[in-house]
VODO-566915 format. One line per 4 residues: number of its first residue (from 1); their letters; for each residue x, y, z of C-alpha. Coordinates in Angstrom, 2 decimals. Each point is the difference from the previous one (the first is absolute). Last residue first. Example, Ala and Ser with C-alpha at 12.3 -4.5 7.8 and 13.67 -1.06 7.14 Angstrom:
residues 2
2 = SA = 13.67 -1.06 7.14; -1.37 -3.44 0.66;
***
This chain:
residues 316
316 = XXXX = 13.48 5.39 -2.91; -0.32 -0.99 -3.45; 1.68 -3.49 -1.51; -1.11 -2.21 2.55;
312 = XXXX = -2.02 -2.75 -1.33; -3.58 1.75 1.41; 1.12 3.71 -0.90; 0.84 -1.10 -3.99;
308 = XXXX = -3.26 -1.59 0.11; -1.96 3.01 1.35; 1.82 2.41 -2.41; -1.22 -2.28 -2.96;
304 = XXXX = -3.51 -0.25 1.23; -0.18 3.43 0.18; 1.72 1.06 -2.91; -2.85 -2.52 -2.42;
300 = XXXX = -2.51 1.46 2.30; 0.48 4.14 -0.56; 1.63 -1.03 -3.30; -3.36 -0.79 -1.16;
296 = XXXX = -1.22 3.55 -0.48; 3.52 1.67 -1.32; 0.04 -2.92 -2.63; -2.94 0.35 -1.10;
292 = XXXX = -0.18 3.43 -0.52; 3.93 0.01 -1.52; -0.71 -3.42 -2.27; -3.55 2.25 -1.44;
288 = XXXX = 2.37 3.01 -0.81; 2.41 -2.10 -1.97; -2.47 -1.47 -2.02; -1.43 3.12 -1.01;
284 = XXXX = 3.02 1.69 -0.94; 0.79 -2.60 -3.02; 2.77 0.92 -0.88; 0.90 3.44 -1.98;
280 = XXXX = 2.98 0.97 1.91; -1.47 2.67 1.41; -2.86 -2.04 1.67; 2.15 -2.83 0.74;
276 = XXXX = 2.58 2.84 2.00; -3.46 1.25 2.09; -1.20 -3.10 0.43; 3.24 -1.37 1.71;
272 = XXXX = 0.34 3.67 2.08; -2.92 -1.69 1.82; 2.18 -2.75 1.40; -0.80 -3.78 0.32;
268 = XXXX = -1.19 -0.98 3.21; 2.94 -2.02 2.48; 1.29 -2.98 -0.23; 3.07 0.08 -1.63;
264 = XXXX = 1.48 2.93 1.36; -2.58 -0.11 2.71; 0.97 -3.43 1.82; 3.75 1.24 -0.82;
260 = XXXX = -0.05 3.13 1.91; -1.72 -2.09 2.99; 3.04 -2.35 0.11; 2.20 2.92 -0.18;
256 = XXXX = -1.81 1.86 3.23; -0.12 -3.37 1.76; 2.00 -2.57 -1.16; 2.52 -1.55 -2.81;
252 = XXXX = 1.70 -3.10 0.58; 0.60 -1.03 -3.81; -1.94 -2.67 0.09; -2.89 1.58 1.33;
248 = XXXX = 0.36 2.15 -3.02; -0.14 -3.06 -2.20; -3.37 -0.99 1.66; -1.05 3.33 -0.66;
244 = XXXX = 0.51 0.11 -3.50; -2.41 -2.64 -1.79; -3.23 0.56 2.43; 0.57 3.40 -0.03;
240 = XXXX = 0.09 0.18 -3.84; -3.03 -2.69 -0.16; -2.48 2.51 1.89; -0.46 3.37 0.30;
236 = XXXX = 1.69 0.61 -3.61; -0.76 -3.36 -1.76; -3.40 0.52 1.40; -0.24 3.19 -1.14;
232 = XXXX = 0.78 -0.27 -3.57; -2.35 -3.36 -0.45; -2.39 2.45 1.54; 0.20 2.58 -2.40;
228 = XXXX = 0.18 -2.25 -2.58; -3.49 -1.01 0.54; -1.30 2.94 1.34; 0.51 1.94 -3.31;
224 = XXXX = -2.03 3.43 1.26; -2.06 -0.61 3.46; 2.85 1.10 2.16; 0.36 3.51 -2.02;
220 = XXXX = -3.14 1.08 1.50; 0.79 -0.92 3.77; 2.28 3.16 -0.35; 2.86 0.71 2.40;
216 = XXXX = 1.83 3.31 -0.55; -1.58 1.14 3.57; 1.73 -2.89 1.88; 3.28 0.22 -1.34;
212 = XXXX = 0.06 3.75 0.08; -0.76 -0.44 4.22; 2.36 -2.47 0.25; 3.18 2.17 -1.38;
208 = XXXX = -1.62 2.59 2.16; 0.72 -2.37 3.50; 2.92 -1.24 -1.20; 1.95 3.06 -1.10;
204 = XXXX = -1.03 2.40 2.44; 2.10 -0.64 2.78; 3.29 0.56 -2.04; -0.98 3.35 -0.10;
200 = XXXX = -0.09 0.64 3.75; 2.99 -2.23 0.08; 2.18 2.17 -2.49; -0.98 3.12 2.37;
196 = XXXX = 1.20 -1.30 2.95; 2.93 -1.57 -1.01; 1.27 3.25 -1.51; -1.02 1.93 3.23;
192 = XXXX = 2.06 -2.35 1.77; 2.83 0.69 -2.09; 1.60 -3.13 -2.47; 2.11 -1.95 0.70;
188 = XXXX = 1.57 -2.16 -3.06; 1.79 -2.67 1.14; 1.90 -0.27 -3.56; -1.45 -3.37 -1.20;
184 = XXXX = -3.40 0.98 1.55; -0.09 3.04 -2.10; 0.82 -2.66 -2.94; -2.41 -2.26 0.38;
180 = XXXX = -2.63 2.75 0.59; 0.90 2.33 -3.26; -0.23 -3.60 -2.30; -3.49 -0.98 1.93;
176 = XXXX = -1.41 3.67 -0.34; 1.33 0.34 -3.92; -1.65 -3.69 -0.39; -3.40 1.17 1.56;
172 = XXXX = 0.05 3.66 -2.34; 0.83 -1.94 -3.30; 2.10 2.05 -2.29; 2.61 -3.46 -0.27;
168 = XXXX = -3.00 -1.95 -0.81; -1.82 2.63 -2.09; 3.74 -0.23 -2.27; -0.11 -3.47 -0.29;
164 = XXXX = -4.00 -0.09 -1.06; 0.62 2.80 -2.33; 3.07 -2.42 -1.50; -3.35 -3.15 -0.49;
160 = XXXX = -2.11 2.86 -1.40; 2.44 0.63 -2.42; 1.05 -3.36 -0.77; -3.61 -0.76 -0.51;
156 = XXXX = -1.14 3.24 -2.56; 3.10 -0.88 -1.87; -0.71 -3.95 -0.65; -3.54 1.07 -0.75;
152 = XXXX = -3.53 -0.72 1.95; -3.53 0.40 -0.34; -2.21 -2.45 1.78; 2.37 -0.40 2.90;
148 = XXXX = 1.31 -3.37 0.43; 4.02 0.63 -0.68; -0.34 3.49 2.02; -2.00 -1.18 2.54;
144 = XXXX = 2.46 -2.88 1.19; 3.08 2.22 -0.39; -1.72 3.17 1.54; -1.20 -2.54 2.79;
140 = XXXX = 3.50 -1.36 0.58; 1.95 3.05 -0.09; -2.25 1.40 2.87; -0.33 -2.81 2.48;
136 = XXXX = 3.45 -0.83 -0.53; 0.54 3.65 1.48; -2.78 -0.96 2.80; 1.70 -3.34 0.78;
132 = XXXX = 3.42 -0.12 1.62; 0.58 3.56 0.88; -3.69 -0.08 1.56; 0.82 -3.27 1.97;
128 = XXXX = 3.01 2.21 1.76; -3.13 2.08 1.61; -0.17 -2.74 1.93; 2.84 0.80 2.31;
124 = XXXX = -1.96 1.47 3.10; -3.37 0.24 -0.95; -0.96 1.86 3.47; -3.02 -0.26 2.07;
120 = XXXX = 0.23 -3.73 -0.23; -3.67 -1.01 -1.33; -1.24 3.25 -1.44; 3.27 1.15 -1.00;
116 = XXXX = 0.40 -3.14 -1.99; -3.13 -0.23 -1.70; 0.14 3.94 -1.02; 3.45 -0.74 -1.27;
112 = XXXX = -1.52 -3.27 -2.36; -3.19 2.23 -1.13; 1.84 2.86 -1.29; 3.57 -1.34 -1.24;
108 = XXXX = -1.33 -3.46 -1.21; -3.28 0.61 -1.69; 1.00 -2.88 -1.89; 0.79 -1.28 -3.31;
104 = XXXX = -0.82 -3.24 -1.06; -2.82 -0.62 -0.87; -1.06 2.94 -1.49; 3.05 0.87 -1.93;
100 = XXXX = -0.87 -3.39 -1.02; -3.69 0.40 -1.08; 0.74 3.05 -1.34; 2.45 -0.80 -3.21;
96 = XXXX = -1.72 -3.14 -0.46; -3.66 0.92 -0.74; 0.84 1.16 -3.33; 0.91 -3.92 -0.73;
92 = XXXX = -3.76 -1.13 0.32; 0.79 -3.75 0.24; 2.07 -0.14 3.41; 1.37 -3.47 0.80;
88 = XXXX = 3.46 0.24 -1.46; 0.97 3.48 -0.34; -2.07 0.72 4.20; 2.32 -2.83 0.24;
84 = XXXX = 3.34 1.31 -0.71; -0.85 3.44 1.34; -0.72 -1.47 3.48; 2.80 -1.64 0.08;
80 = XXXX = 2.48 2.65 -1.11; -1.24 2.71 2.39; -0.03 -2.63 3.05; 3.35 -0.77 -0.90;
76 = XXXX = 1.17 3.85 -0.07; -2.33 0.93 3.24; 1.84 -3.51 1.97; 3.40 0.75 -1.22;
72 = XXXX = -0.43 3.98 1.03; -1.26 -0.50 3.46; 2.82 -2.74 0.73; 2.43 1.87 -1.24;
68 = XXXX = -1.19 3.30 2.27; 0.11 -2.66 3.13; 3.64 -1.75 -0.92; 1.20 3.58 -0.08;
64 = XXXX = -0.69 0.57 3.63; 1.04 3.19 1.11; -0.16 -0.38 4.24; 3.97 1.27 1.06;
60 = XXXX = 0.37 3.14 -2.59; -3.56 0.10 -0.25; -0.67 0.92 3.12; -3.24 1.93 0.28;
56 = XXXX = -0.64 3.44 0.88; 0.11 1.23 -3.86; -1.90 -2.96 -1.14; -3.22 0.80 1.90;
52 = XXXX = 0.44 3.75 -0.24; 0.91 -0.62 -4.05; -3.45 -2.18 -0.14; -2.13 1.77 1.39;
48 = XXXX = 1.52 3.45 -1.65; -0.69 -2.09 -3.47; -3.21 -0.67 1.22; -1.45 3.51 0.63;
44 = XXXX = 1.17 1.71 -2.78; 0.12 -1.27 -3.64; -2.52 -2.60 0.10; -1.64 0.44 3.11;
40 = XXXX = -0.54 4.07 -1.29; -1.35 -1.68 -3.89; -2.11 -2.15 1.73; -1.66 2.76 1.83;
36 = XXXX = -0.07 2.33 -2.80; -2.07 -2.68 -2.04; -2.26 -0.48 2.85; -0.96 3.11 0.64;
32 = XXXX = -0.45 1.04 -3.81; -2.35 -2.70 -0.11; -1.64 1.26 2.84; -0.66 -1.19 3.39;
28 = XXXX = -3.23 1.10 1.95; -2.87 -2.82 -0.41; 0.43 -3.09 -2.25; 3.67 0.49 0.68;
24 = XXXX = -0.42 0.43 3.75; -1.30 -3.38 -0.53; 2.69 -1.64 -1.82; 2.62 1.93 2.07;
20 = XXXX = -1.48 -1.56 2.91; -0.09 -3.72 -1.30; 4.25 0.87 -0.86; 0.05 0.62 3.56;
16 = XXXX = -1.59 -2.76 1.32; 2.44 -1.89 -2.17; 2.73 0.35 1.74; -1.44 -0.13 3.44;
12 = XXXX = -1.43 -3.21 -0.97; 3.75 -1.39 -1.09; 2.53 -0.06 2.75; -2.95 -0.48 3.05;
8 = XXXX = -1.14 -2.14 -1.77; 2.88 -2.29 -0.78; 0.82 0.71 3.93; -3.78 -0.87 1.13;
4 = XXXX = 0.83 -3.71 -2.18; 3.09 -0.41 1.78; -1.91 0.73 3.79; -2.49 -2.71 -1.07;
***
């Protein structure tokens, strides 16, 4: 009993607050609201979460390269598997390009830090899964859509795939992880006032990043290609976790990087999926109906998950 009130208590508050932007959606929030709001988590409030966290860390002593290997092995194979048979088994080949951005891609920086802090109060050195997946993340689903989108040519894809390089080198999160490792390289102190201030903002990241989750959702979208959808969504909630956490047990990995894991591969697909599929001329719809369904059944798929990885030992 007291495992299952800890997966609970690590995942209802989560999502209680993505239910409560989905409300205050349907009666204050705007559009514009939650567009600036993602766009301040984005390039604001979680890179400073994540510097502060890595900045008073020691990653000198605690940097654990086998960790960030074993986050980028497990999102590369997972990419390659899931493209392989979505070739083999899939019959409408526009579908493709979304389905496995959408299954395999996760909301990883967002949702996986606000698991963390939620659970441990700190993420300690999990941001080190985001160097290992998010820019594979990135290359991969401009590769994937680029060779299934509708209308594609060899220079249109290796310029999207070099934009994709360059966005991952500009990206807000990976500038805050890159600044962090190496203020706490160097000791960095930094004035009380300082501190202060960077927590206040830091603060905000989970709570609003929840918020815009919530009040993008659309039960609309979830009734569009349900079929696929769902075959999308299970391998996302589902098989991957199945697959890769016995291998991370394994490996010896606990606690704050054991949870980063459980939502790099387990976690809902990100929005900023439709939003690439949609400009890559995919097939947008698909990829909106794996986010909804994803984000709803996550809440029991992450659950369950969390609650086995508490009962054999592997969060404390």
């Amino acid at each position: 009993m007291n495992n299952l009130i800890y997966s609970l208590n690590g995942t209802v508050p989560i999502f209680a607050v993505m239910v409560l932007g989905y409300l205050l959606k349907r009666t204050m929030l705007t559009e514009e609201f939650v567009s600036v709001a993602n766009k301040f988590v984005f390039c604001v409030a979680l890179p400073v979460m994540v510097f502060e966290d890595l900045r008073t860390a020691d990653i000198s002593g605690k940097f654990d390269w086998r960790f960030v290997a074993f986050c980028f092995v497990a999102t590369v194979l997972s990419f390659v598997l899931i493209w392989l048979g979505a070739e083999l088994f899939m019959k409408d080949k526009t579908m493709i390009g979304s389905f496995v951005q959408g299954s395999f891609r996760s909301s990883a920086a967002v949702l996986g830090l606000a698991f963390i802090k939620n659970i441990y109060g700190d993420v300690g050195l999990a941001p080190l899964m985001i160097i290992g997946a998010v820019p594979f993340y990135n290359v991969a689903s401009v590769v994937v859509l680029t060779f299934r989108g509708r209308s594609q040519a060899g220079a249109e894809g290796k310029a999207g795939i070099k934009k994709a390089c360059i966005n991952i080198l500009k990206n807000p999160i990976i500038i805050g992880i890159i600044l962090g490792c190496i203020a706490s390289l160097v000791h960095l102190k930094l004035p009380v006032m300082a501190v202060k201030s960077l927590e206040l903002v830091e603060r905000t990241a989970t709570p609003l990043a929840l918020l815009a989750i919530g009040a993008g959702f659309t039960f609309t979208s979830a009734r569009k290609k349900r079929i696929p959808a769902l075959w999308g969504t299970t391998i996302k909630l589902v098989l991957l976790p199945v697959i890769t956490l016995p291998f991370a047990m394994l490996c010896g990995f606990h606690n704050q990087e054991m949870l980063a894991i459980l939502i790099m591969i387990g976690g809902p697909a990100t929005v900023s999926g439709y939003i690439m599929a949609k400009e890559m001329n995919n097939d947008a719809e698909l990829s909106s109906c794996i986010i909804v369904l994803s984000t709803l059944l996550s809440a029991f798929t992450l659950t369950f998950f969390i609650f086995l990885l508490k009962c054999l030992g592997f969060l404390k």
